[in-house]
C-alpha positions in Angstrom: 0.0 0.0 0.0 0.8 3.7 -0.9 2.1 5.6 2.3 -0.5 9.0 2.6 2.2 11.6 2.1 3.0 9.5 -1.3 -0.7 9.9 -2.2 -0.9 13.5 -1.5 2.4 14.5 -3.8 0.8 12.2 -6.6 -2.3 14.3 -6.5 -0.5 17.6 -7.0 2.1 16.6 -9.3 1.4 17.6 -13.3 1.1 14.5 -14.9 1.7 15.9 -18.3 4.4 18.4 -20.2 1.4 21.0 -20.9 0.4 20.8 -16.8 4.2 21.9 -16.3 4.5 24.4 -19.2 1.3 26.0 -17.6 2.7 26.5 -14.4 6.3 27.9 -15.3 4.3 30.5 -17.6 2.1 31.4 -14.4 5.4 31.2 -11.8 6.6 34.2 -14.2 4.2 36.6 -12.3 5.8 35.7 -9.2 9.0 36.1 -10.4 8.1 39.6 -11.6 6.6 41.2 -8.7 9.3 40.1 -6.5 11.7 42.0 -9.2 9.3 45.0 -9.0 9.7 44.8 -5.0 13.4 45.0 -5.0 14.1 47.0 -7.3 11.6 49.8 -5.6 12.7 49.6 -2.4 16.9 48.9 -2.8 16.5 52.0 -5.7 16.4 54.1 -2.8 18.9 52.9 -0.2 21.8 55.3 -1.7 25.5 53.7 -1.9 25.7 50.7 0.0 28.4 47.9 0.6 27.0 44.1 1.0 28.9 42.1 3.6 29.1 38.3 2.9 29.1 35.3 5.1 28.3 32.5 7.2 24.9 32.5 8.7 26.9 29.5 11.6 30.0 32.3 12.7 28.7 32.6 16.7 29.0 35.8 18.5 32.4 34.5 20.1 34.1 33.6 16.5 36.6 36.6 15.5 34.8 36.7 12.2 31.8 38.1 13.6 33.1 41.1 15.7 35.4 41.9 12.6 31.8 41.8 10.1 30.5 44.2 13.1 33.5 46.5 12.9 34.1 46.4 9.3 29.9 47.4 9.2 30.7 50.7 11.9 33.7 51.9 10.0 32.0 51.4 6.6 29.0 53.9 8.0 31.6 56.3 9.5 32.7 56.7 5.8 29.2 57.2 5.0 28.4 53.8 2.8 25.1 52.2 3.9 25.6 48.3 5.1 23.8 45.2 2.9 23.8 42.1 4.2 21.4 38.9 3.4 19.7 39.7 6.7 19.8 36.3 8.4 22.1 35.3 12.0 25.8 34.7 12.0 28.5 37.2 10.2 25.2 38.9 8.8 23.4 40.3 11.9 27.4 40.9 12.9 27.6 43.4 10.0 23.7 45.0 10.4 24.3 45.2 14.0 27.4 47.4 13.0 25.6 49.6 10.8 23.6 50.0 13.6 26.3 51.1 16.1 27.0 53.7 13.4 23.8 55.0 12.6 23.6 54.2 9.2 21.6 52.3 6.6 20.8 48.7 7.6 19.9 46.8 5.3 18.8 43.4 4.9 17.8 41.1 1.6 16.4 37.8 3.3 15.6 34.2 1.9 13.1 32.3 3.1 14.4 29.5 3.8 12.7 26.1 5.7 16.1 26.4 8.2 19.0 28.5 9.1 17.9 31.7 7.5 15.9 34.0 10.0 16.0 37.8 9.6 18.1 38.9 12.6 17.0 41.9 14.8 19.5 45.0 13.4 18.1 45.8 9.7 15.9 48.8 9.7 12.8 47.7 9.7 11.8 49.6 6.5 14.5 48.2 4.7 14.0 44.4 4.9 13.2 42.4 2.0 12.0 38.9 2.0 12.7 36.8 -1.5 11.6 33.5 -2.9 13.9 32.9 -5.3 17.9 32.9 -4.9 18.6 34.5 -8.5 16.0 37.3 -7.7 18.3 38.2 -4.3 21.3 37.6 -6.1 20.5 40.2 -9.2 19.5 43.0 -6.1 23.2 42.4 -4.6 24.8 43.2 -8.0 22.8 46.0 -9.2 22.8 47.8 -5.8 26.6 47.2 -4.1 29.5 49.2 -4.8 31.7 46.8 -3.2 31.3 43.2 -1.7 33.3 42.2 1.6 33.4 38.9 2.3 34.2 37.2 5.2 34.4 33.6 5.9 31.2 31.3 4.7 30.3 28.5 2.8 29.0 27.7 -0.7 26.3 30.6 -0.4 29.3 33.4 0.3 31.3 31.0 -2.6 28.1 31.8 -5.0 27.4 35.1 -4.4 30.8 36.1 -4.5 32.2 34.0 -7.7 28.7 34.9 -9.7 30.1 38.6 -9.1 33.6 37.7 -10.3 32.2 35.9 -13.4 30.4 39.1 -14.0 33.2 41.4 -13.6 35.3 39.3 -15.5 32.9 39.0 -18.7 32.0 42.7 -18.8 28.5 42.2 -18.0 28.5 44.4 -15.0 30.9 47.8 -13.9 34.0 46.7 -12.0 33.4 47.0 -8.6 35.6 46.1 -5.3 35.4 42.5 -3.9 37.5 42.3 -0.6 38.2 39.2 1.0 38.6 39.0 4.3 40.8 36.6 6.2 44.0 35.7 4.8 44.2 32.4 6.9 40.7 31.2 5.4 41.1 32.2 2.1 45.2 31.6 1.2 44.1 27.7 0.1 41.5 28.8 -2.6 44.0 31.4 -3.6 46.3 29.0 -3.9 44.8 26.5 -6.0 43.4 29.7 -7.6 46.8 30.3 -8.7 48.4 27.2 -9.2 45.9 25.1 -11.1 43.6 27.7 -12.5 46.5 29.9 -13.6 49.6 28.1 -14.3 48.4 24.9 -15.1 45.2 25.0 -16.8 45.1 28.5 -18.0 41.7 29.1 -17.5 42.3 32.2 -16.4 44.5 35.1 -17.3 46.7 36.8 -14.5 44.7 40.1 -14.8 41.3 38.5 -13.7 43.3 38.2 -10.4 42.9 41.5 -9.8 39.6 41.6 -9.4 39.7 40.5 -6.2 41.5 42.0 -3.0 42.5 40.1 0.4 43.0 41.4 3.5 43.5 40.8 7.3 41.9 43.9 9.4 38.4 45.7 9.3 40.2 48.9 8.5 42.3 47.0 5.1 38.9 46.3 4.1 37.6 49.5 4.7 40.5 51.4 2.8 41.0 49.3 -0.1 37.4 50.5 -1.1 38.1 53.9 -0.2 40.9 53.8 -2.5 38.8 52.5 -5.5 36.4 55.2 -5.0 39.0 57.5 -5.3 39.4 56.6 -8.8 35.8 55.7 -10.0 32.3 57.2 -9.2 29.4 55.6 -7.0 26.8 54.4 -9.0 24.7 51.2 -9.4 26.7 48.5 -11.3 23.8 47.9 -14.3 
């Protein structure tokens, strides 16, 4: 015998190609109102900087009071703070903001675990998406610089999809700081080595689109200095 929860799925699955083609025709009205949402409310945040990492980094981890201090200084220099709003090295870097009086701001997931929006963004400038591509475009378009502490393969994806970006011309050059040298010397590395030397997949200018640093104020200066060379404005 079927088990119930078997039953149940059967009865809402599509059971033929025109079923499915129906629905990914109708899911494109989701899609666009959650790009209308973003778009209206990140339009007006001004420049802001997105902080990246690990939703696990606890309040004791080094990580998380640098993400808060990198956030304060970042506001002091009058950028506004972006973060994807849920615990860990992202309420570390709102909370920041916070401490400095400046913008807040978070651009959540909702997610069935882990994600939760933490209690530092300004509450009118929280933003709850459905769909990971949706968030991702809002980072890119609305950034001038990503920091990026240590995470996992969310900060990996958010940070190599900006790279790619970079890389291919399809968006401005903007700064992307990585934060840790101790963290991020063996993907460097192999960066390097394999990548570089070996495969030549890449050239050695597309290593320059990337800086890595040790301190909240490195971080903090090496955007300064790119901004002393190129305007603020959004990246597309």
């Amino acid at each position: 015998m079927e088990k119930s929860h078997d039953l149940v799925k059967d009865a809402f699955e599509p059971k033929t190609w025109n079923e499915i083609h129906t629905m990914d025709s109708w899911r494109i009205f989701k899609i666009i109102s959650e790009f209308v949402e973003g778009f209206e409310k990140l339009a007006r945040i001004g420049p802001c900087v997105s902080i990246f990492g690990s939703a696990r980094t606890s309040e004791e981890n080094r990580y998380y009071t640098m993400a808060e201090e990198i956030a304060y200084l970042l506001t002091i220099h009058g950028y506004g703070v972006v973060t994807g709003g849920g615990p860990g090295i992202m309420e570390a870097a709102n909370k920041g903001a916070t401490r400095g009086k400046g913008k807040s701001v978070g651009i959540n997931i909702d997610l069935p675990f882990e994600q939760r929006a933490n209690a530092y963004i300004d509450p009118d400038k929280l933003i709850t998406f459905d769909h990971f591509f949706i968030r991702k475009v809002m980072f890119m378009k609305y950034s001038q610089g990503f920091i990026v502490l240590p995470g996992g393969f969310g900060t990996l994806d958010e940070m190599f999809e900006a790279l790619t970006l970079i890389q291919t011309k399809k968006i401005g050059k903007f700064p992307i700081i990585m934060v840790g040298r101790d963290y991020w010397s063996g993907l460097i590395d192999w960066v390097k080595k394999t990548m570089l030397r070996e495969e030549n997949n890449i050239t050695e200018e597309d290593l320059k689109l990337f800086d890595v640093v040790d301190t909240a104020s490195e971080a903090v200066e090496s955007l300064d200095l790119f901004y002393s060379k190129y305007l603020l404005s959004p990246n597309f």
